[in-house]
C-alpha positions in Angstrom: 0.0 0.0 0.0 0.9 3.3 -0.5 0.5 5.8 1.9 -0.8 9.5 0.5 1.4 12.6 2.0 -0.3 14.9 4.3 1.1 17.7 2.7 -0.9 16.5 -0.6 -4.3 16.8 1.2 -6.3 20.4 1.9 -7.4 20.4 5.8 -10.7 21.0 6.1 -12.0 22.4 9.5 -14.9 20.8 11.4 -18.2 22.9 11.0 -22.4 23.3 10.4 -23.3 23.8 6.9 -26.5 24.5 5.3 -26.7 21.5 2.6 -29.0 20.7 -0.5 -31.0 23.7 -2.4 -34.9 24.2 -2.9 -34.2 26.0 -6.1 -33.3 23.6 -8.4 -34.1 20.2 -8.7 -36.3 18.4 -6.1 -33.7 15.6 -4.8 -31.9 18.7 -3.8 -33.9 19.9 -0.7 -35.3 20.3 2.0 -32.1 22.5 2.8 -31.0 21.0 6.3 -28.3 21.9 8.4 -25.6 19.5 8.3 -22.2 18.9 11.3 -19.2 17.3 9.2 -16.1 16.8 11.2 -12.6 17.4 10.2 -11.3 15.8 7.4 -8.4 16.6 4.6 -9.2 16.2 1.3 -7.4 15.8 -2.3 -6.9 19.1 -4.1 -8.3 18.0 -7.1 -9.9 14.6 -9.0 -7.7 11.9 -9.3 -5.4 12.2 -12.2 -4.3 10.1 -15.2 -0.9 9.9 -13.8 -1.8 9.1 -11.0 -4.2 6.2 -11.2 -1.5 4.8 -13.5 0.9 4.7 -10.8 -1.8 2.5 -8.8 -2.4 0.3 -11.8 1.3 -0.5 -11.9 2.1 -0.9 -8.7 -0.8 -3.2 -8.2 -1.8 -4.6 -11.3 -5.1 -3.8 -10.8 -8.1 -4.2 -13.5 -10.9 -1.5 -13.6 -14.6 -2.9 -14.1 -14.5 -1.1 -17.4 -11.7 -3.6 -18.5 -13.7 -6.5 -17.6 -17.0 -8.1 -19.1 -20.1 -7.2 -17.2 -22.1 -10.1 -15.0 -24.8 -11.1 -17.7 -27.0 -11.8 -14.4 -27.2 -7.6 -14.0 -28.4 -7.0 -17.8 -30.9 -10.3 -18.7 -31.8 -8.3 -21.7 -28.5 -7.1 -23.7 -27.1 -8.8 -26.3 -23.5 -10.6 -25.9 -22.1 -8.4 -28.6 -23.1 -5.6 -25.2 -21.2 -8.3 -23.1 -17.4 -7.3 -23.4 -15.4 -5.2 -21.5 -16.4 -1.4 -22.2 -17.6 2.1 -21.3 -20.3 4.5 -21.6 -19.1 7.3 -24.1 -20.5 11.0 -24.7 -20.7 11.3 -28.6 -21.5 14.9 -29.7 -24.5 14.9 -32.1 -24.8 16.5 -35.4 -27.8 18.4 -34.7 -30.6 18.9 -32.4 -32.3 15.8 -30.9 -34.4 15.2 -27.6 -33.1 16.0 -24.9 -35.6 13.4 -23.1 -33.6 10.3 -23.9 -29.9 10.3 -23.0 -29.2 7.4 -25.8 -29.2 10.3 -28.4 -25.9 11.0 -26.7 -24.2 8.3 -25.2 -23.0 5.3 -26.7 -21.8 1.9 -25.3 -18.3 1.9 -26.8 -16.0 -1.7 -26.5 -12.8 -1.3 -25.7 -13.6 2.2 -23.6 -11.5 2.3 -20.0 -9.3 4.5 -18.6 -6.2 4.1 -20.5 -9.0 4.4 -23.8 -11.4 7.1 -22.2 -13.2 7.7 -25.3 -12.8 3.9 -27.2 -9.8 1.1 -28.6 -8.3 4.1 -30.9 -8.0 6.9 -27.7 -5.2 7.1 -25.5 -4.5 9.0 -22.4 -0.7 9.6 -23.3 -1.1 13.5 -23.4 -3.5 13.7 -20.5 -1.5 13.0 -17.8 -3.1 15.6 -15.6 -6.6 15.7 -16.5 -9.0 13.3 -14.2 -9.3 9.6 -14.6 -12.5 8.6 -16.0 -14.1 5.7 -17.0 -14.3 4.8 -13.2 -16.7 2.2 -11.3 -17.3 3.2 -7.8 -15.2 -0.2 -6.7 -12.7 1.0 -8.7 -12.3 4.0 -7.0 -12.5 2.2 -3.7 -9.5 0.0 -4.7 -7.1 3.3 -5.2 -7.9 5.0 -2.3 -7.7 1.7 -0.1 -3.8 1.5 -1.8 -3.3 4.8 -1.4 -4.8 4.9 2.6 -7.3 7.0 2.2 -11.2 6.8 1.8 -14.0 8.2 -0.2 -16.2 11.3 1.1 -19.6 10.8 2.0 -22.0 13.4 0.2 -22.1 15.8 3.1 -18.1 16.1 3.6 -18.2 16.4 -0.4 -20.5 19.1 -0.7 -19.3 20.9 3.0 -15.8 21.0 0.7 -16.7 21.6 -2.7 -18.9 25.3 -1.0 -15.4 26.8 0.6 -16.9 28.8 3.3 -19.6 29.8 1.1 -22.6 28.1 3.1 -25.6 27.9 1.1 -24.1 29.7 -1.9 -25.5 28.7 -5.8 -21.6 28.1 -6.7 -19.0 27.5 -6.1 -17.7 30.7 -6.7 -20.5 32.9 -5.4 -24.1 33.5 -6.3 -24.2 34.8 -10.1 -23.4 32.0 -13.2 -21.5 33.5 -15.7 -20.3 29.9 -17.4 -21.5 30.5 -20.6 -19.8 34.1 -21.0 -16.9 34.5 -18.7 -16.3 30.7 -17.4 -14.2 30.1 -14.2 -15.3 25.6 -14.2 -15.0 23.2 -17.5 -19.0 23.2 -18.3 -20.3 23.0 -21.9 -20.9 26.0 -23.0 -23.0 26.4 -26.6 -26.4 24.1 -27.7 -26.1 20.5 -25.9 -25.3 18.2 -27.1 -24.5 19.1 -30.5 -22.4 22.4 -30.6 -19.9 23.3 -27.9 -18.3 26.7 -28.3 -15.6 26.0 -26.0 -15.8 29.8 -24.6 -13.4 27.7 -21.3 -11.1 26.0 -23.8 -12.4 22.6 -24.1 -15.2 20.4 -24.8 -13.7 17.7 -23.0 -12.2 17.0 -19.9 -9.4 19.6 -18.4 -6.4 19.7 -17.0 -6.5 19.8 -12.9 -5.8 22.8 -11.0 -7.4 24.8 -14.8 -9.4 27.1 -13.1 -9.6 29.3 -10.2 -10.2 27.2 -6.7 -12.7 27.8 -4.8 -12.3 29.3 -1.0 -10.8 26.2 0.6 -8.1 26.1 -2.3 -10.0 22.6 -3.9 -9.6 22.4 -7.5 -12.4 21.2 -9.9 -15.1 21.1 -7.2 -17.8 22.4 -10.1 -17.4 20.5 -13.5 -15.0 18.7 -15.3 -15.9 15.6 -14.2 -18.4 14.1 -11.9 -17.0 12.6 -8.6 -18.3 9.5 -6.3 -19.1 9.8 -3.1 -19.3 7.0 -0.9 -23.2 7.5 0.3 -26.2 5.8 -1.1 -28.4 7.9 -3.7 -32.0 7.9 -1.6 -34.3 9.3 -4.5 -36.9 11.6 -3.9 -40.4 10.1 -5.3 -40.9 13.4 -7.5 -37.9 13.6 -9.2 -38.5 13.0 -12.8 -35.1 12.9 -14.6 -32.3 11.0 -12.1 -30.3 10.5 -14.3 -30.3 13.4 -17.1 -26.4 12.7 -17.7 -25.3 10.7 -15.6 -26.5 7.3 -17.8 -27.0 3.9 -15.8 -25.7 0.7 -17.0 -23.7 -0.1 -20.1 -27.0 -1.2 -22.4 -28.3 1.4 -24.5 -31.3 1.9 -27.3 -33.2 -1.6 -27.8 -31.4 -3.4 -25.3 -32.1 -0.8 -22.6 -34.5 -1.7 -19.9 -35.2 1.0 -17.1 -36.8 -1.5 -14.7 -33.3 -3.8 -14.7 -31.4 -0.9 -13.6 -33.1 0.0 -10.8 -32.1 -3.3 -8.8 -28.2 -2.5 -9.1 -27.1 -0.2 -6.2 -26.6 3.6 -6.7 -24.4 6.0 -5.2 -24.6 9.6 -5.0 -21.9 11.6 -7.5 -21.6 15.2 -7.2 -20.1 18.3 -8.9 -21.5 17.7 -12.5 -19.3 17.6 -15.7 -18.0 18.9 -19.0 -21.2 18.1 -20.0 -23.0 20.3 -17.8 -25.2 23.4 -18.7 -28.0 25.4 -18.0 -30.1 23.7 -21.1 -29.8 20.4 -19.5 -28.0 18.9 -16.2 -27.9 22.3 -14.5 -25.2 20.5 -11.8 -22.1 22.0 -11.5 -23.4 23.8 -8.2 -22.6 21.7 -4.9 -26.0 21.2 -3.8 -26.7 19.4 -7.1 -26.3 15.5 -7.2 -27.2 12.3 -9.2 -27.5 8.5 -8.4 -24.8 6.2 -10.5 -25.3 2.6 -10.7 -21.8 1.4 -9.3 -20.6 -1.0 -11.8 -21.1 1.9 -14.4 -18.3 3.6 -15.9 -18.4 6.6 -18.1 -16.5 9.2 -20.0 -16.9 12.0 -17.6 -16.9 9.9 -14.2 -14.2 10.5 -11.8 -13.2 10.7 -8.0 -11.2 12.5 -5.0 -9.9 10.9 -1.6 -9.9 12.1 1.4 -8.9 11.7 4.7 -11.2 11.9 8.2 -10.0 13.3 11.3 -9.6 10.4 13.9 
């Protein structure tokens, strides 16, 4: 195992916080006040170069890089069956945004070495976030690296700096689309991205201005698990508006299987994230994630409690 440095962890104080948001979507609220004790936290996602140190050292294989348990999806097909990820594919016009399929695509060969599918590499992204990462995946690193992962509250507690009960991360007013300070999409999702922060995919860490407690990537980028179980809210109408469960898609796609596979909360929203659709890059904001499901846009952060 190998132990993380203190000095690479941000210290974050014990405190009350006021958690969730009654202005957005309804799995967000009631706001309650929330007592988090001391933790430190990673600066920023867990990089490429980083997780391939793990992989090394361990030899470890991601749940991407291995075929899925037939037993979870009765109805795919056994061409669906291989070892794979979920992958954003920009669109070449407008479609309906009430069916994530239009966007995502189950892609063979898609892990974290191949974030995108067999003919993408990671060799130039070094310090942009791991993705295509299963919550036991994520589970595995920080158990090798002697950390754990935060629960919802000590994630969102974090990801607000100081600024309790704050929209952003940054303040109050959203100026993404105009003058952006977070890797969101900015232009018409999910077919024209106008890249006014630089990229349509995922970022380099440490980008973009951090937020009060010096935490990097708290709001975009990539989405990050938490280790708390996603309680839904009976009126919530679109769980998962980007955030797509299970690695079946279009025919083969049965809603009623992928309830029975456990969900965790993720929090902090993407790349893929904008006012249009998936308004989430704000730290009340959160989304269940079946946790065998890996995707292009999925990543995590360790952290350390207080003992």
């Amino acid at each position: 195992m190998r132990t993380a440095a203190a000095a690479d962890l941000v210290d974050i104080a014990a405190g009350l916080f006021v958690m969730g948001s009654d202005n957005y979507y309804p799995d967000e609220g009631p706001t309650r006040e929330i007592s988090v004790e001391g933790f430190s936290i990673a600066p920023h996602p867990v990089t490429n170069r980083e997780f391939a140190i793990f992989v090394s050292d361990t030899g470890f294989v991601t749940e991407a890089e291995r075929s899925p348990d037939p037993a979870l999806y009765p109805s795919a097909s056994a061409e669906d069956l291989v070892p794979g990820g979920l992958v954003f594919m920009m669109t070449s016009g407008p479609v309906s945004l009430n069916n994530y399929a239009n966007w995502w695509t189950w892609t063979p060969g898609a892990d974290w070495k191949h974030p995108t599918g067999p003919d993408s590499s990671i060799d130039d992204l070094g310090d942009h976030p791991v993705v295509q990462i299963c919550h036991g995946d994520a589970l595995a690193y920080c158990e090798w690296v002697g950390l754990e992962l935060p629960t919802e509250a000590e994630w969102e507690f974090a990801a607000r700096g100081g600024l309790d009960a704050a929209d952003f991360t940054w303040g109050e007013d959203d100026h993404q689309e105009t003058e952006p300070v977070a890797n969101t999409w900015q232009g018409r999702f999910p077919y024209e991205n106008t890249e006014v922060d630089g990229y349509t995919g995922t970022s380099p860490v440490e980008n973009y201005p951090p937020n009060g407690y010096g935490l990097f990537d708290m709001a975009g980028n990539v989405w990050e698990w938490t280790d708390s179980w996603y309680v839904a809210n009976p009126t919530l109408n679109s769980a998962n508006c980007c955030a797509p469960s299970g690695p079946t898609i279009e025919d083969s796609y049965d809603p009623q299987e992928i309830v029975k596979i456990p969900r965790k909360v993720v929090k902090g929203g993407s790349h893929l994230c904008t006012p249009q659709y998936c308004y989430r890059y704000r730290p009340a904001a959160r989304q269940p994630q079946t946790i065998e499901t890996a995707t292009s846009h999925m990543g995590f952060r360790p952290i350390r409690r207080d003992r």
